[in-house]
C-alpha positions in Angstrom: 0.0 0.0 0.0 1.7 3.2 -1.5 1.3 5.9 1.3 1.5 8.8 -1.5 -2.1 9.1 -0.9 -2.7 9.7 2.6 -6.3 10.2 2.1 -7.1 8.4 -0.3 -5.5 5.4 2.4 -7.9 6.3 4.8 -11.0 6.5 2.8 -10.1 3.0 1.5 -10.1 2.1 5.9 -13.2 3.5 6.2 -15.0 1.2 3.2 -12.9 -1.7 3.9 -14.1 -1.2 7.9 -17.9 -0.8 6.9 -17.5 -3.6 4.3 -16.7 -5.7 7.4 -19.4 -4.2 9.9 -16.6 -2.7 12.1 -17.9 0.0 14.4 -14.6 2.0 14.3 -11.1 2.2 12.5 -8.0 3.9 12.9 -6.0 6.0 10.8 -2.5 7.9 10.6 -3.5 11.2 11.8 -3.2 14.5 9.8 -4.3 17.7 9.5 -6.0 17.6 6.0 -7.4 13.8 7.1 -9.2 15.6 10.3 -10.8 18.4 8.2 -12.3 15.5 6.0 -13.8 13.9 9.0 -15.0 17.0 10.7 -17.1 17.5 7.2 -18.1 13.8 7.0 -19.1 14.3 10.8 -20.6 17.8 10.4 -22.9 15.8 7.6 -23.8 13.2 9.2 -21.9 10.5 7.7 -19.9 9.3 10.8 -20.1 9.3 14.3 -17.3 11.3 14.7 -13.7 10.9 15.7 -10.8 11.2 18.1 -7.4 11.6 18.4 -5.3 8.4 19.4 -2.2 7.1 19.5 -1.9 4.1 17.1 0.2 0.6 18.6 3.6 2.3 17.4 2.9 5.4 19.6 1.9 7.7 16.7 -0.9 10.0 16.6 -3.8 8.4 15.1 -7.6 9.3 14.2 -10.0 6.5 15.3 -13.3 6.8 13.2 -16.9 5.7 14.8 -18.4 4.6 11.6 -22.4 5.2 11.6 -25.0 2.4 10.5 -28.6 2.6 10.2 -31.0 -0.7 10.1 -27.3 -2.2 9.9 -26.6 -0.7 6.8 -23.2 1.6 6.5 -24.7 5.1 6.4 -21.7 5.9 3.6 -22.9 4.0 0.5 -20.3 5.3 -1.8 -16.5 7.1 -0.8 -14.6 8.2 -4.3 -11.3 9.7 -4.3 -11.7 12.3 -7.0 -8.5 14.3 -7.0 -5.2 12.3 -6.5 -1.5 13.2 -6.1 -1.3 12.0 -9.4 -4.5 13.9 -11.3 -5.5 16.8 -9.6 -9.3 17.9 -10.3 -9.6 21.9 -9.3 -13.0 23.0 -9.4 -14.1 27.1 -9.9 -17.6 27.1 -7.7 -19.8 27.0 -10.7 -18.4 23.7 -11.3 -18.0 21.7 -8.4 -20.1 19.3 -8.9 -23.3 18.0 -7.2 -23.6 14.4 -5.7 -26.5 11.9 -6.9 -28.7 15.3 -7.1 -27.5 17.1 -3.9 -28.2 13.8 -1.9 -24.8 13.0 -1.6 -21.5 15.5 -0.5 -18.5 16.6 -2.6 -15.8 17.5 0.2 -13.8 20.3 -1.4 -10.2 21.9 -0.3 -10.7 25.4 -0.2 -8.7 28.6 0.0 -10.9 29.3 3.5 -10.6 25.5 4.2 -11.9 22.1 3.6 -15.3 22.2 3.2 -18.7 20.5 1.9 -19.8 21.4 -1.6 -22.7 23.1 -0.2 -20.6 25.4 2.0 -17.7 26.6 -0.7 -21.0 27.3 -2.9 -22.4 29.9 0.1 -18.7 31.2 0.6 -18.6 32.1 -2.7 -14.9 29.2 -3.0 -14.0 26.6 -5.5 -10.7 24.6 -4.8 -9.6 20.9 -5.2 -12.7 18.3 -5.3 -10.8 15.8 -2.7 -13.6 13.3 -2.6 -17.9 12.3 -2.7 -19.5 11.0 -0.1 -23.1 9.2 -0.8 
């Protein structure tokens, strides 16, 4: 497992956890992996997180993963922009998720933030990932 995609590693945690009906999983901690959860949090899409250490002593984020009638409340996690193909967005064109149901999570000049949000701030930026 290549660790040039930090996120992209932990997104793949999170559906790999939920494919297996974990209630949590841990992750290297970062900054830009935090803001990622706070939005998936903030929307509703896990329970939330903390900071942990991990069993080498580093810092790590342990994600409560949400279900509802046992069914992972995250259908769908894409990794849109990678290290290797960056997608920018202007906010005209970031784009909407399943009809607004689901959530792109954009990197913004003011922050990582949902689509919905760098729309109201008036932001485009790099379109890290959807969430449905």
């Amino acid at each position: 497992m290549s660790m040039n995609d930090p996120l992209g590693d932990m997104l793949t945690r999170i559906r790999n956890a939920q494919m297996r009906g974990k209630t949590s999983v841990v992750s290297p901690a970062s900054k830009v992996r935090a803001w990622v959860l706070d939005v998936l949090e903030a929307e509703g899409y896990i329970r939330g997180y903390e900071k942990t250490l991990d069993e080498r002593n580093h810092p790590a984020l342990r994600i409560e993963l949400k279900y509802f009638d046992g069914e992972p409340v995250i259908r769908e996690l894409k990794r849109v922009s990678t290290p290797g193909r960056r997608v920018y967005s202007s906010v005209k064109e970031i784009p909407q998720v399943r009809q607004g149901l689901g959530v792109a999570i954009v990197s913004t000049p003011r922050g990582i933030m949902s689509d919905a949000q760098a729309r109201s701030a008036n932001v485009g930026g790099e379109v890290l990932c959807t969430v449905f």
